[in-house]
C-alpha positions in Angstrom: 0.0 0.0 0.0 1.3 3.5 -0.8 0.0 6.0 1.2 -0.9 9.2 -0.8 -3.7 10.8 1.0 -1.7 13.5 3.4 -1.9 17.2 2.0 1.5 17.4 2.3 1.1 21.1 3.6 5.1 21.9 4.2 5.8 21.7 0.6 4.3 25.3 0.5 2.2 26.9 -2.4 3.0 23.6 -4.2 0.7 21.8 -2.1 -2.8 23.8 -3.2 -2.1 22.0 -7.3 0.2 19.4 -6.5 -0.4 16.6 -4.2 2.9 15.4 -2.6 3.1 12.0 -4.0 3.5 14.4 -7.5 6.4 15.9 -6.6 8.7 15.7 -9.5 12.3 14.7 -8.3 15.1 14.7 -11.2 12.5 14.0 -13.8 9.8 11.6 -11.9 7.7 12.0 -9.2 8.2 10.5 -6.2 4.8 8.1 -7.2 6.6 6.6 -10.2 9.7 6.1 -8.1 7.2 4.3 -6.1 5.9 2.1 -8.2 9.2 1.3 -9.8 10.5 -0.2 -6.4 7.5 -2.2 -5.8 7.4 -3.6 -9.6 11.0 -4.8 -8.8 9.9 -6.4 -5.9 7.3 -8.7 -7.6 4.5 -6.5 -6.3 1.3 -7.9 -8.2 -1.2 -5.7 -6.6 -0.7 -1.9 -5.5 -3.7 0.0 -3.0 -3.2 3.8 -2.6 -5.6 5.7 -0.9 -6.6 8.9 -1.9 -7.7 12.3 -0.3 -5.7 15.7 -1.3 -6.3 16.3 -4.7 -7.7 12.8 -5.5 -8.5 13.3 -8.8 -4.6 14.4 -10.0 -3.5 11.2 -8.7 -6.1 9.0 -9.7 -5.3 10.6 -13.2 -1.6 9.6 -12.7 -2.3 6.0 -12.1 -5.1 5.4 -14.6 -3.0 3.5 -16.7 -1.9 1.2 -13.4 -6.0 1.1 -12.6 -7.2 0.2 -15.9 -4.8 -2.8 -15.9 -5.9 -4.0 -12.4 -2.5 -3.1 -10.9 -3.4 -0.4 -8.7 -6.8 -0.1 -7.0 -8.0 3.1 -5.1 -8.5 3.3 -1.2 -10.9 6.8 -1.7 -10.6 8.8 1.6 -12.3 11.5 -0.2 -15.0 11.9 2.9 -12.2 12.7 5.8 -8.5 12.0 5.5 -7.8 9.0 8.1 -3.7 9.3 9.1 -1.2 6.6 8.1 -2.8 3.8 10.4 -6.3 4.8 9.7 -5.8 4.7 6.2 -4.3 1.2 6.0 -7.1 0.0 8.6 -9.6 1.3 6.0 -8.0 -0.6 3.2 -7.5 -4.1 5.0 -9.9 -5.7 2.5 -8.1 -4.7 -0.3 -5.0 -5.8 1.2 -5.7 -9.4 1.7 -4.8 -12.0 4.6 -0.5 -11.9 4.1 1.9 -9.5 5.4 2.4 -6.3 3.1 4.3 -3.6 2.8 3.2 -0.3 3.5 5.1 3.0 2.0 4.8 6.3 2.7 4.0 8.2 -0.8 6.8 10.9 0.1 9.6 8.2 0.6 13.1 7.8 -2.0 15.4 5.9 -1.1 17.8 4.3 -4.1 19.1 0.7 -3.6 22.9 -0.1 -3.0 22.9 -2.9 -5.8 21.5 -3.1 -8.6 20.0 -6.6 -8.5 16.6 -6.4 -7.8 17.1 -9.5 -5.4 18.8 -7.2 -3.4 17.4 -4.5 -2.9 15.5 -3.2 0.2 12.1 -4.4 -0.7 13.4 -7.6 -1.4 15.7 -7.4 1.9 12.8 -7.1 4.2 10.8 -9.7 2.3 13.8 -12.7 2.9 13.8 -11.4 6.5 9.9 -11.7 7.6 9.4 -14.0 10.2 5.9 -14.0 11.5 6.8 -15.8 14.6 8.7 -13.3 15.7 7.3 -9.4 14.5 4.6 -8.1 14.0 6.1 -5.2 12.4 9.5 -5.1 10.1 10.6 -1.0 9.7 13.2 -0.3 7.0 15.3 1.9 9.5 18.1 5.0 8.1 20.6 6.4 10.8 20.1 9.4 11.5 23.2 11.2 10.2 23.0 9.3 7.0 19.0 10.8 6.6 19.2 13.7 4.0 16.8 16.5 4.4 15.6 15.4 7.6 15.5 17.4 10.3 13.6 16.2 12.9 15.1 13.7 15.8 14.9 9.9 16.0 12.5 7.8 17.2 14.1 4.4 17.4 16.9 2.8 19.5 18.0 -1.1 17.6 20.3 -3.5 18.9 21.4 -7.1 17.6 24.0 -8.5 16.2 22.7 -9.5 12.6 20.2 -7.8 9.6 16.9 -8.0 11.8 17.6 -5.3 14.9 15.0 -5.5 18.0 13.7 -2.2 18.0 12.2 0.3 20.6 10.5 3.0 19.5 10.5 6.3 21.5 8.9 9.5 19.9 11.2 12.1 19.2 14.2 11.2 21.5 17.1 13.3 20.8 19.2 10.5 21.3 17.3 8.2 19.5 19.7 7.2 16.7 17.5 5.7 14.1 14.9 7.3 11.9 11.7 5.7 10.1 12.7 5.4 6.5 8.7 5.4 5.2 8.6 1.5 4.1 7.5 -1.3 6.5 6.3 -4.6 5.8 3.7 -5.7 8.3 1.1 -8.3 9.6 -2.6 -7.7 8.8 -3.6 -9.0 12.1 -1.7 -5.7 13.8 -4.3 -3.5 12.2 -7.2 -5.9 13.3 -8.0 -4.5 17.2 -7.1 -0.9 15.7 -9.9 1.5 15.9 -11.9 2.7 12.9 -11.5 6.3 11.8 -8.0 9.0 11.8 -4.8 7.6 13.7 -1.0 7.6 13.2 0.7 4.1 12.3 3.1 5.0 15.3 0.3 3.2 17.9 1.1 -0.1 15.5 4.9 0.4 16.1 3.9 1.2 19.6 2.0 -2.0 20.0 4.2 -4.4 18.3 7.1 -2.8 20.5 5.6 -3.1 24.1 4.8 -7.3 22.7 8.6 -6.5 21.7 7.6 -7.5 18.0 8.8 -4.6 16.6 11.8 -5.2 14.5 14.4 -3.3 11.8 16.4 -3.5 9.0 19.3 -0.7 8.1 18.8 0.3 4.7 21.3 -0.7 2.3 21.6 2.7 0.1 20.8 6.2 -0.4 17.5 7.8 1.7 16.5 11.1 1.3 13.6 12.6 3.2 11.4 15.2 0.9 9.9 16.9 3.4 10.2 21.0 1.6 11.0 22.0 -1.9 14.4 23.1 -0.6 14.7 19.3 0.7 13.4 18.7 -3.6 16.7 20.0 -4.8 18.9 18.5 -2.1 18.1 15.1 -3.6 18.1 16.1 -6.8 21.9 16.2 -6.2 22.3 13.4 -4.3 20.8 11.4 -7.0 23.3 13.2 -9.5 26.5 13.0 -7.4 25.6 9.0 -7.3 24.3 8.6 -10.8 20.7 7.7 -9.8 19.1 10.3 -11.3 
């Protein structure tokens, strides 16, 4: 699920024609990015839900909605947050784990090889026995254009890190990276109507079920349009453009 709904209000006057997930980054907006990724990653069905501007993005996935690919999650009637957006969609999401991805998210690979790439990472390291939740996590010095604090502290000794997530820590030394592959059933005592996905980190971290992967690449967080041209030469400086 890619979650396109937000108004995306600190992109400025952009954000009263432009819905965020249209952001155009070197050439493609941060949607087609998006999909890209998920394409690689054998994705065979895409939901995004839809509130800001729903038309503009409905328009740029009619191709993907004609074909079947992409189906629509409309929160036309009241925008519902992160977690009450996915809890909205649940039916369209079907009984596996997914992943869920924030529409604002870039991040580019390390390798090349699809197989090994992030989406792909998180996929080989699922283990519903043991999480509930699997974050894709960016230290915080290596986040570019971020500039809030952390909000997770990870420890282990191998890819999957047991993670505690604590809101805005200045210490914290781990940032969200906007992909997460997680368990329907963490959405499934939820309530209806507008919450945050951080009460489904929350939860799966008190049952200590909450667990990371570094990311293996480049993250950029594209947050402002000043934060639009920062990765914009990132992606040129590592040929990713």
């Amino acid at each position: 699920m890619i979650l396109a709904a937000g108004k995306g209000s600190r992109m400025g006057v952009q954000s009263a024609t432009v819905p965020k997930p249209l952001t155009v980054v070197a050439g493609q907006t941060l949607l087609a990015r998006l999909l890209h990724h998920l394409r690689a990653a054998l994705c065979t069905q895409v939901v995004v839900n839809v509130h800001h501007l729903p038309e503009k993005i409905e328009a740029a996935l009619e191709p993907e909605i004609e074909t079947g690919y992409v189906t629509i999650s409309d929160e036309r009637s009241g925008l519902l947050e992160t977690g009450g957006g996915v809890k909205k969609a649940l039916p369209l999401l079907g009984a596996d784990p997914f992943y869920v991805v924030n529409g604002d998210a870039l991040w580019v690979d390390a390798s090349a090889d699809n197989a090994f790439g992030n989406l792909a990472r998180l996929k080989a390291l699922w283990d519903g026995a043991q999480m509930d939740v699997l974050l894709l996590l960016v230290k915080r010095e290596d986040a570019l254009g971020y500039e809030g604090v952390g909000d997770f502290f990870a420890e282990g000794n191998s890819d999957v890190l047991q993670v505690e997530f604590r809101n805005e820590r200045p210490d914290a030394p781990y940032v969200f990276g906007g992909v997460q592959l997680v368990a329907p059933d963490a959405y499934t005592d939820m309530p209806e109507g507008s919450w945050s996905n951080r009460e489904i980190f929350r939860a799966a971290a008190k049952k200590g079920r909450l667990r990371g992967l570094l990311i293996d690449g480049h993250w950029m967080h594209v947050g402002t349009m000043g934060a639009v041209a920062e990765a914009e030469q990132k992606l040129a400086e590592i040929g990713a453009a």
